[in-house]
Every structure is written in structure tokens, then in C-alpha cells.
N, C-alpha and C positions, 0 to 999 in steps of 0.2 A: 404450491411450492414457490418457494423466494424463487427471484430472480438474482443471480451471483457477476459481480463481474467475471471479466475473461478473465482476470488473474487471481482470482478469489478460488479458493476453496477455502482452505486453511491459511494457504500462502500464494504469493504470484511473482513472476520476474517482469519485468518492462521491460525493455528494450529502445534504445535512441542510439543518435548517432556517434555521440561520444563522452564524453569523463563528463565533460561541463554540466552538459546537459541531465546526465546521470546525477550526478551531485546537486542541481537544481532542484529535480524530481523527488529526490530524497527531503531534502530541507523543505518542500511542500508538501509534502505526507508527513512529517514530523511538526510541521505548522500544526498543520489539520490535526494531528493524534493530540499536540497539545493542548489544543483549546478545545478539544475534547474531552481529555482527561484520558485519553488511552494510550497503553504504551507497548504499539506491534514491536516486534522486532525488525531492522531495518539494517540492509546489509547492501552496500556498493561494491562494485567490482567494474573494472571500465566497459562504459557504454550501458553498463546495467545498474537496474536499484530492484530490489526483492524486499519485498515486503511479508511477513509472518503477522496471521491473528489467530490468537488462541485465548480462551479462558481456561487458565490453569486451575480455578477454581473447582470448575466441572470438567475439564480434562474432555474440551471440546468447545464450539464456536455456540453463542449467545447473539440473543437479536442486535446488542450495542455492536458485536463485531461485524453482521452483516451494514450496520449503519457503516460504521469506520471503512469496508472496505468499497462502499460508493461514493463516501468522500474522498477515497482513493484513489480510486477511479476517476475523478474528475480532475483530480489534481497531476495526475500522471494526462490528460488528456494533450496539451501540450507538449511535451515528452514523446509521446508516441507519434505523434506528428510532423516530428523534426526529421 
């Protein structure tokens, strides 16, 4: 069995301290999805950033979105720290 991040399954919410930092977090999982070639859905709300991965293809998650979501994971890592 994969190992998933904490906020993986389908989808995950982070949490920081506030708007800036949220907004950071986002524009670095949006880096990372670009230069991937993947496109989660990605939704802010103050202090938070939620990230969605889904293959609508198969109308479910594919090995490229468990990649997407450890590059996620890494990049929210600072985020979650603040």
C-alpha cells in the first residue's frame, strides 16, 4: 500500500497562520502542478489552501496524482510550520 500524505486522499486542507502564508502555499503547489503538467484544483480561504487531486479520466486517483500529492506535501511543508 502507498504511503499518502496527511492531506491526501482525494483532497487535503493545510493550515498556517494566515492569508499570506496561505496564498504562498498555494502559488507553491501551483509551481509544482505546473511543471508537472498537473492541474489539482486549488482553493484558498484565509489561513488555508486545499488542494483536490482527481483523474477524471478514471473517475479516481492514478499513480501521477499520488506523485503530485508528495510534491505537495513538500511544498506546503513550510506552511505548516509557520
Amino acid at each position: 500500500m502507498r504511503t499518502v500524505p496527511w492531506w491526501c486522499s482525494s483532497h487535503g486542507t493545510s493550515q498556517g497562520r494566515g492569508n499570506v502564508e496561505a496564498t504562498r502555499a498555494r502559488l507553491k503547489v501551483g509551481a509544482v502542478a505546473e511543471a508537472e503538467g498537473h492541474h489539482p484544483d486549488l482553493y484558498l480561504a484565509w489561513g488555508k489552501c486545499k488542494v483536490e487531486l482527481w483523474t477524471h479520466k478514471i473517475n479516481g486517483l492514478t499513480e501521477s496524482d499520488f506523485y503530485m500529492a508528495a510534491k505537495a506535501d513538500r511544498a506546503f511543508q513550510s506552511f505548516k510550520a509557520s
